[in-house]
N, CA, C and O of each residue as an XYZ file, in Angstrom:
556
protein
N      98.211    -73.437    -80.254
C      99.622    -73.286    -80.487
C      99.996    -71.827    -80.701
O     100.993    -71.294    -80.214
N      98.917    -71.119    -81.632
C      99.374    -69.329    -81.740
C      99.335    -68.972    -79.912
O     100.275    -68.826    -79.131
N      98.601    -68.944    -79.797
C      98.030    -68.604    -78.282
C      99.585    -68.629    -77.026
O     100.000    -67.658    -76.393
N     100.155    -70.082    -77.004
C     101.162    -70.304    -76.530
C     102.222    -69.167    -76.646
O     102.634    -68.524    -75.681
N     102.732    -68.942    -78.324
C     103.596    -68.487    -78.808
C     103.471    -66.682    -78.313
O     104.119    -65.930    -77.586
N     102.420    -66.588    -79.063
C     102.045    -64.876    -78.158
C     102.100    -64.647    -77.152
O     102.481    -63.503    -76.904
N     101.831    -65.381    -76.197
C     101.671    -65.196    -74.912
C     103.276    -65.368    -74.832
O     103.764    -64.308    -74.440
N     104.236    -66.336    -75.070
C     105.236    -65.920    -74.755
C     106.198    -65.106    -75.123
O     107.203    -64.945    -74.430
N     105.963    -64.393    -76.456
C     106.591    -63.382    -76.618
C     106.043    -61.969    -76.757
O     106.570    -61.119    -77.475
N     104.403    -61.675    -75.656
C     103.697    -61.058    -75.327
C     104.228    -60.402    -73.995
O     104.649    -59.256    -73.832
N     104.071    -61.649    -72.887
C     103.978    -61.735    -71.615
C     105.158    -61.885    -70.899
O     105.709    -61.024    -70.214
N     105.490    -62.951    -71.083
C     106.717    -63.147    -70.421
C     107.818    -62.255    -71.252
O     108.744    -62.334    -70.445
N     108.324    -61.468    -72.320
C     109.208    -60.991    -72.881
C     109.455    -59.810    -72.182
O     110.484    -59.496    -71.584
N     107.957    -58.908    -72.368
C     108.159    -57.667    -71.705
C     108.069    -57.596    -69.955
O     108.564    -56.708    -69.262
N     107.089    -59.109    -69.340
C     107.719    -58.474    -68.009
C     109.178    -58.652    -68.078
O     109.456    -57.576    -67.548
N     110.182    -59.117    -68.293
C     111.878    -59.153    -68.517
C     112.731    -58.320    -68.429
O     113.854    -58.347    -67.926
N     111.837    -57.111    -69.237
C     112.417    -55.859    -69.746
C     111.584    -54.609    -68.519
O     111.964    -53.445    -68.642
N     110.863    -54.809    -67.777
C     110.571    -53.698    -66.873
C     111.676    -53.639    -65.661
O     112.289    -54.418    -64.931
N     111.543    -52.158    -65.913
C     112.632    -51.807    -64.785
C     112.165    -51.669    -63.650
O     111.172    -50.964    -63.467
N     112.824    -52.354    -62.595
C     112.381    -52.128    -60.959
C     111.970    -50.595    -60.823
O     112.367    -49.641    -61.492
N     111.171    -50.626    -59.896
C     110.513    -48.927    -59.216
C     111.542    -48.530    -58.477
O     111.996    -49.343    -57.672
N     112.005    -47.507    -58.556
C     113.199    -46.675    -57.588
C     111.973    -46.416    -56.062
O     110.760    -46.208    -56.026
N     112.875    -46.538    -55.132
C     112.335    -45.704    -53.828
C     113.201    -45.306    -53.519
O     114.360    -45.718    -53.473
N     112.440    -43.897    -53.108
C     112.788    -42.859    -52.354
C     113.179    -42.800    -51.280
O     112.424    -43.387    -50.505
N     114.087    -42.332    -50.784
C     114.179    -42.288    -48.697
C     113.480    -41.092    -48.263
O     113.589    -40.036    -48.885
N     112.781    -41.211    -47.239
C     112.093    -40.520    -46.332
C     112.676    -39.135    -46.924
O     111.856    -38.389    -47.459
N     114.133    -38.702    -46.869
C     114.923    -37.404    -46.841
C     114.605    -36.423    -47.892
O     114.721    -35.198    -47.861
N     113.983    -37.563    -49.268
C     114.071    -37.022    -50.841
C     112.525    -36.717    -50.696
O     111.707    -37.495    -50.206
N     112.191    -35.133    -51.331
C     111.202    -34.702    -51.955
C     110.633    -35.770    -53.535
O     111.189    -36.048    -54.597
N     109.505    -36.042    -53.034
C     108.544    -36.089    -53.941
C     108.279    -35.244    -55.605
O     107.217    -34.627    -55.694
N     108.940    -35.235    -56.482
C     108.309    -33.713    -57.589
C     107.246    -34.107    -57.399
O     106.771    -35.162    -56.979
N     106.669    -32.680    -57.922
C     105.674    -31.948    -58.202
C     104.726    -32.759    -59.433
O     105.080    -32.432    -60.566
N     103.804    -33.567    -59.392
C     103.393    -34.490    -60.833
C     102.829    -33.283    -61.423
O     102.359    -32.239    -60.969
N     103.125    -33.999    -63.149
C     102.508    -33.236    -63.982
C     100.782    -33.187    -64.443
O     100.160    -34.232    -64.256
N     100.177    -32.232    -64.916
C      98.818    -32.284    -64.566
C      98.017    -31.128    -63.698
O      96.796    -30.982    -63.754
N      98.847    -30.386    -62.940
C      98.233    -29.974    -62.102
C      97.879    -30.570    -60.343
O      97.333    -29.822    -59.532
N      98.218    -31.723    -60.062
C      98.644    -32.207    -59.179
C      99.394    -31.843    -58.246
O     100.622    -31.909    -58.304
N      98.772    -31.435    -57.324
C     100.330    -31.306    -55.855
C     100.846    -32.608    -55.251
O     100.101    -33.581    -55.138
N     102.119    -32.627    -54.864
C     102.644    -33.254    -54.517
C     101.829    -33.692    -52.949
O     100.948    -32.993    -52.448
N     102.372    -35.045    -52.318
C     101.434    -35.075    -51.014
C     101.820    -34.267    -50.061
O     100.940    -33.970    -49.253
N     103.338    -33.611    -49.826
C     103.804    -32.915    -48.918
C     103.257    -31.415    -48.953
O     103.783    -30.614    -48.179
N     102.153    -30.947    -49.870
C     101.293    -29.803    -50.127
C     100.421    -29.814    -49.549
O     100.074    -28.691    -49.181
N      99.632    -30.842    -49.151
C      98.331    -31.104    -48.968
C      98.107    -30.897    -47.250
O      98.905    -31.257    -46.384
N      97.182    -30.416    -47.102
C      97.255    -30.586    -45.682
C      95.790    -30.848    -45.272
O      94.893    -30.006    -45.223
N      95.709    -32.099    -45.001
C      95.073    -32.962    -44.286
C      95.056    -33.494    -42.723
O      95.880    -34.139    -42.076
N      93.640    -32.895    -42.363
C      93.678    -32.996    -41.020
C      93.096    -34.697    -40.722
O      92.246    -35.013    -41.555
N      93.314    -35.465    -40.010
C      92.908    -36.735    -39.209
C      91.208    -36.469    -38.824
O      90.705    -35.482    -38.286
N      90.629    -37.576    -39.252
C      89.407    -37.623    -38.931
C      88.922    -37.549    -37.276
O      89.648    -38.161    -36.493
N      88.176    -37.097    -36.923
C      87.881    -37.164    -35.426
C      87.573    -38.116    -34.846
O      86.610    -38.773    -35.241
N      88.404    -38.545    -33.557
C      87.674    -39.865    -33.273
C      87.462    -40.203    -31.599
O      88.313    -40.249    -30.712
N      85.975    -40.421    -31.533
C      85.318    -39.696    -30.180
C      85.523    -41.018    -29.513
O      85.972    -42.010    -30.088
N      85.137    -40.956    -28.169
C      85.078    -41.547    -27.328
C      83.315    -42.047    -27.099
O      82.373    -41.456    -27.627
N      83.209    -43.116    -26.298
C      81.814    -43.184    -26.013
C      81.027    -42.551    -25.656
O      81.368    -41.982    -24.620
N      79.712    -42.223    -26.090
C      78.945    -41.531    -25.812
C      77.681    -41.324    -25.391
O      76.656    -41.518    -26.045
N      77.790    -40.856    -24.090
C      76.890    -41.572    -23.095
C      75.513    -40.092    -22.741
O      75.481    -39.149    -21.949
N      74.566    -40.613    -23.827
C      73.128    -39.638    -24.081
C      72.153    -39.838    -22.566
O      71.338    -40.741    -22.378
N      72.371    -39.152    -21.967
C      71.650    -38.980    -20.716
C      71.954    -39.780    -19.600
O      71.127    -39.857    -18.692
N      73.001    -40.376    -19.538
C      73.056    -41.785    -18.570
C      72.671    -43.240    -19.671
O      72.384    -44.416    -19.444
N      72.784    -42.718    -20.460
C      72.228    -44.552    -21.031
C      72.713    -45.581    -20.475
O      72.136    -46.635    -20.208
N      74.216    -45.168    -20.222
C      75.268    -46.741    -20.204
C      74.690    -46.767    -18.470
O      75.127    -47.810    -17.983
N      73.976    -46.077    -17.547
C      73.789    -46.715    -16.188
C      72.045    -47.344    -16.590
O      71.582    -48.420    -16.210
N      71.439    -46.447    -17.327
C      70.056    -47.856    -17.630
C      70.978    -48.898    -17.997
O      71.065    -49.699    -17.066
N      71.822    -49.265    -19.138
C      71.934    -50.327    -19.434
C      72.165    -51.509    -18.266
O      71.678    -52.621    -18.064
N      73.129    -50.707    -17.635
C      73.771    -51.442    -16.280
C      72.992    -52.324    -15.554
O      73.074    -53.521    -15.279
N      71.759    -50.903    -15.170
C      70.989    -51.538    -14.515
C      69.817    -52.725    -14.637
O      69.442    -53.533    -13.787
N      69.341    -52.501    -16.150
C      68.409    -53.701    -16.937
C      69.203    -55.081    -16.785
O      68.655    -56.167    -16.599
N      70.480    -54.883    -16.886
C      71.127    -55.906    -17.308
C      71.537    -56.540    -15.638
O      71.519    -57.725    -15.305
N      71.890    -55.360    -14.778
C      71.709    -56.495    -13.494
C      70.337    -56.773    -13.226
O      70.126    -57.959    -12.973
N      69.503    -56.144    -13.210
C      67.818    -56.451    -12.953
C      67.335    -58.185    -14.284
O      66.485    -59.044    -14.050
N      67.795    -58.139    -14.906
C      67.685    -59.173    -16.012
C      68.280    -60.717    -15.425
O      67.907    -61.846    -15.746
N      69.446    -60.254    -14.355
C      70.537    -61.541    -14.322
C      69.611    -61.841    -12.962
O      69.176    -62.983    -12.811
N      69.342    -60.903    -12.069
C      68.190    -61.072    -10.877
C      67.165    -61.787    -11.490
O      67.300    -62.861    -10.905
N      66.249    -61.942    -12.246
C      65.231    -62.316    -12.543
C      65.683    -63.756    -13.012
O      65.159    -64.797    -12.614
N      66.590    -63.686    -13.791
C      67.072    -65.346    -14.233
C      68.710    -65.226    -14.414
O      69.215    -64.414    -15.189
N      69.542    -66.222    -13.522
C      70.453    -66.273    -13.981
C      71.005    -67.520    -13.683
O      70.658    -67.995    -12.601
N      71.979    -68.341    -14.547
C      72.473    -69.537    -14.065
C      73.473    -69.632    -12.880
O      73.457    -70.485    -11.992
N      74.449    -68.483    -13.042
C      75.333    -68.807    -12.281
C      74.960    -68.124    -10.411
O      75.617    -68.502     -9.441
N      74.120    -67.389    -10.348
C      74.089    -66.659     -8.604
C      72.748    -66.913     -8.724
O      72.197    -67.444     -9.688
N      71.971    -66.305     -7.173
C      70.321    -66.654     -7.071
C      69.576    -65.339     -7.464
O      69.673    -64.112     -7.446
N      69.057    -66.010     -7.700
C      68.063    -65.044     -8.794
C      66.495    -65.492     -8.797
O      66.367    -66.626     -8.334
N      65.638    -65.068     -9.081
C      64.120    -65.355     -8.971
C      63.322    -66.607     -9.020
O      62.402    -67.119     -8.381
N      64.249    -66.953    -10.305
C      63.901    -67.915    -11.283
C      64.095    -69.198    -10.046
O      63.072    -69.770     -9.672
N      65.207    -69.530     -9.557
C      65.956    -70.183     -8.839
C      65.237    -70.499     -7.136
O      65.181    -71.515     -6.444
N      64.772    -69.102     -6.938
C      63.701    -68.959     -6.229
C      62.724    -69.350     -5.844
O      62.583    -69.865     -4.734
N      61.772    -69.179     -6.740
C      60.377    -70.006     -7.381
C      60.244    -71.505     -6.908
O      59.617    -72.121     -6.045
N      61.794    -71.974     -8.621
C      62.035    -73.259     -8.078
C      62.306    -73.988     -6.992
O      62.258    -75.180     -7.293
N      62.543    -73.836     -5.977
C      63.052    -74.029     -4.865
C      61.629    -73.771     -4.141
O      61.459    -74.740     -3.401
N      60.857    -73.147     -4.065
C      59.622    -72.943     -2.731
C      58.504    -73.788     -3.844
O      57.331    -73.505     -3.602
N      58.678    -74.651     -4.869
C      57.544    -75.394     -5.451
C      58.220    -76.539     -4.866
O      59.425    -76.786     -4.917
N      57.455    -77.094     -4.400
C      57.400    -78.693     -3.718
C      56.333    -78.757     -3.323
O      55.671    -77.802     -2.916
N      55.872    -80.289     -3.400
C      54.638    -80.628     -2.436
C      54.443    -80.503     -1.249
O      55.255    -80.835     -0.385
N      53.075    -79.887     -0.993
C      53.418    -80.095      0.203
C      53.888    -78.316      0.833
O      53.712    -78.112      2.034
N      54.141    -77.800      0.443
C      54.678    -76.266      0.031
C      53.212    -75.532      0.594
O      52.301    -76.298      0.908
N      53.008    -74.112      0.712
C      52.347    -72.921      0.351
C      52.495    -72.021     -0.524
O      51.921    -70.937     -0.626
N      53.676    -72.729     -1.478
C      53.748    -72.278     -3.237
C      53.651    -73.252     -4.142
O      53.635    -73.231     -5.373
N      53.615    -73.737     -3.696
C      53.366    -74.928     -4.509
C      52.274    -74.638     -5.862
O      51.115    -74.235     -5.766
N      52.812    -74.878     -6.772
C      52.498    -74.433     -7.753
C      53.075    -72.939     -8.357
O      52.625    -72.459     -9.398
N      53.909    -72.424     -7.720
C      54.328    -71.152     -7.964
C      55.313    -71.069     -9.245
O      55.345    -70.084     -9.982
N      55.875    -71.882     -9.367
C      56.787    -72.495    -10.213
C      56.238    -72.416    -11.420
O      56.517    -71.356    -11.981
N      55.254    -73.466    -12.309
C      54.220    -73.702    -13.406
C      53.855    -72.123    -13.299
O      54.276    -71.585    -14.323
N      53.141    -71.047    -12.320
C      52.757    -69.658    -12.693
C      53.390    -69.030    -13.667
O      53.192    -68.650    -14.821
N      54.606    -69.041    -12.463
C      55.574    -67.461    -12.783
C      56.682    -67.974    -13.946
O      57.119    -67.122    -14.720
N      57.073    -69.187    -14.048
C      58.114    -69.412    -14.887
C      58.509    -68.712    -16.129
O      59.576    -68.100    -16.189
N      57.569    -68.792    -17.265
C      57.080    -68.043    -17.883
C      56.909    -66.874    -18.130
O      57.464    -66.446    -19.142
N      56.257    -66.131    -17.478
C      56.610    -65.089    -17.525
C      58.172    -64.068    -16.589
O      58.436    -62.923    -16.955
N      58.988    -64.770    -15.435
C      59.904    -64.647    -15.733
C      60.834    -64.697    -16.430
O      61.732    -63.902    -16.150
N      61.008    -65.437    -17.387
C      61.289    -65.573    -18.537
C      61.559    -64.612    -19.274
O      62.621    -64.014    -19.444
N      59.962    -64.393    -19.979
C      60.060    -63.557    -20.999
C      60.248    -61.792    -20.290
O      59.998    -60.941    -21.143
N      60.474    -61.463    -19.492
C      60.744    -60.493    -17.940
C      62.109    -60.289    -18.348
O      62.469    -59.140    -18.605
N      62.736    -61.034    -18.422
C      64.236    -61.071    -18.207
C      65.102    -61.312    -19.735
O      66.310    -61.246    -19.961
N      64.195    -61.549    -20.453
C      64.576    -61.740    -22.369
C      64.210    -60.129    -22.553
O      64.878    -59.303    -23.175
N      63.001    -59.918    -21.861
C      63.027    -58.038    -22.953
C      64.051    -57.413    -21.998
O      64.999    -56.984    -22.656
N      64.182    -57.233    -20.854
C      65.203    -56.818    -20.255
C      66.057    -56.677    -21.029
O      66.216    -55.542    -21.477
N      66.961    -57.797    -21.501
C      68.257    -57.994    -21.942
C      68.033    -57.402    -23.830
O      68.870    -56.757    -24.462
N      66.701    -57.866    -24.333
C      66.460    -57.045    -25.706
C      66.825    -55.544    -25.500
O      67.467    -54.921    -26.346
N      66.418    -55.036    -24.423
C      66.065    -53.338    -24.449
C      67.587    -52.919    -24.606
O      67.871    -51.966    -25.332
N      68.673    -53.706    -23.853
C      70.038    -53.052    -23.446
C      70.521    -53.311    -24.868
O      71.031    -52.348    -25.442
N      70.405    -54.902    -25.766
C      70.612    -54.792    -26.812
C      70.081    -53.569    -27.767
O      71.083    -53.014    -28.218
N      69.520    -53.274    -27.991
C      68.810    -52.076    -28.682
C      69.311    -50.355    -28.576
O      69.485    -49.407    -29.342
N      69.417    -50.704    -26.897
C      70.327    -49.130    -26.901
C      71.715    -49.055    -26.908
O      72.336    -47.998    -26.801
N      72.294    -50.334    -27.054
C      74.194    -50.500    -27.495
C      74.107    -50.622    -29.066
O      75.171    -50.894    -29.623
N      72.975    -50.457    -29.871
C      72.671    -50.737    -31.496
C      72.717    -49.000    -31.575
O      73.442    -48.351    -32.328
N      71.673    -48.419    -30.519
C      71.328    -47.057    -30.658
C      72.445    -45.720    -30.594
O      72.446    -44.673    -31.241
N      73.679    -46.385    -29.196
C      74.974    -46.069    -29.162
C      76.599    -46.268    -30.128
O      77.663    -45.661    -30.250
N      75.995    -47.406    -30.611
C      77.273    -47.468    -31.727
C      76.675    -46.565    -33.064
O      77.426    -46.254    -33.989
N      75.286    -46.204    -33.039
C      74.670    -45.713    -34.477
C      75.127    -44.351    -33.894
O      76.031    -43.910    -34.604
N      74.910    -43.735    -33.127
C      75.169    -41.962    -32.958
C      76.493    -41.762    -32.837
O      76.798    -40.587    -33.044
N      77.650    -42.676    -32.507
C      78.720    -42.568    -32.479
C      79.351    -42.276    -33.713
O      80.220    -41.433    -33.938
N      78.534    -43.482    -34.873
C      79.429    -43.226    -36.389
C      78.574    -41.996    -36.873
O      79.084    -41.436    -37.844
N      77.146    -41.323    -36.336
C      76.356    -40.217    -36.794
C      77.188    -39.157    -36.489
O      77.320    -38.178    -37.225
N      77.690    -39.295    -35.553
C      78.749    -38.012    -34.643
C      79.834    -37.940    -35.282
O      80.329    -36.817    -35.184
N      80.456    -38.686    -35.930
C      81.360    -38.856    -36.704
C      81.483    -38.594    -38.224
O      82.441    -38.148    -38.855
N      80.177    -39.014    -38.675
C      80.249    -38.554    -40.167
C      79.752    -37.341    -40.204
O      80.045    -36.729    -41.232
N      79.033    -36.716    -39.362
C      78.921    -35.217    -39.226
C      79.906    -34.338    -39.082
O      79.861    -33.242    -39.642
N      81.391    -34.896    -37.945
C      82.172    -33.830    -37.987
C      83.706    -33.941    -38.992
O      84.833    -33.478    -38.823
N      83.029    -34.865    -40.171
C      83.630    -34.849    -41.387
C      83.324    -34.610    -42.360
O      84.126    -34.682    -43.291
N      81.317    -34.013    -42.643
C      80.853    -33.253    -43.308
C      80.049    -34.168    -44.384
O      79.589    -33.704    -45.428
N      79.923    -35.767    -43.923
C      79.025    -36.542    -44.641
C      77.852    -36.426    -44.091
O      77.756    -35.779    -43.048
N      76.804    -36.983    -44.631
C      75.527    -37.209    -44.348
C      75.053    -38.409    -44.272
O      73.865    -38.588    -44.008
């Protein structure tokens, strides 16, 4: 019951009594705060730099290329190796058995492929924010 009572002539009394925040229009200066403080229209602050992609020796054409060499080796939607294989294993064939070989290791052929491009778009977004916190003076 105290608890109630304080709280309402704690809480609810004085928010009642606060006065709305004035704003300013664009036109009106800011003062000067006290403290030692400059105002923000003192300050001059330049915009952080902000680069474009950045392409360390050709990376983005390896990537290109792993990644079409990857969709060659296995891909669902066009012909590709994998698709290949399957198709010349039948009985009866002179590959026969080619299929059970290579499967497998096409496979895993066409998974590091696609790991490696992952790895250097990890390696490209990392030197981008490195390039960046350097020419803002972090470490």
């Amino acid at each position: 019951m105290k608890f109630d009572s304080l709280y309402q002539q704690v809480f609810l009394i004085e928010q009642d009594e606060v006065a709305p925040e004035e704003t300013l229009t664009p036109e009106e200066e800011l003062p000067p705060q006290e403290g030692g403080q400059a105002s923000p229209d003192s300050i001059n602050v330049e915009p952080a730099p902000v680069f474009a992609g950045v392409d360390a020796g050709g990376i983005q054409t390896y990537k290109t290329q792993l990644q079409q060499f990857a969709d060659s080796m296995q891909n669902t939607d066009t012909e590709c190796l994998q698709k290949l294989v399957n198709d010349l294993d039948y009985p009866g064939s002179l590959y026969m058995g080619i299929s059970r070989e290579l499967a497998s290791r096409i496979i895993k052929i066409a998974s590091d492929a696609k790991e490696i491009v992952t790895i250097l778009d990890g390696f490209v977004i990392n030197s981008i924010k490195r390039k960046r916190d350097i020419a803002t003076g972090q470490k």
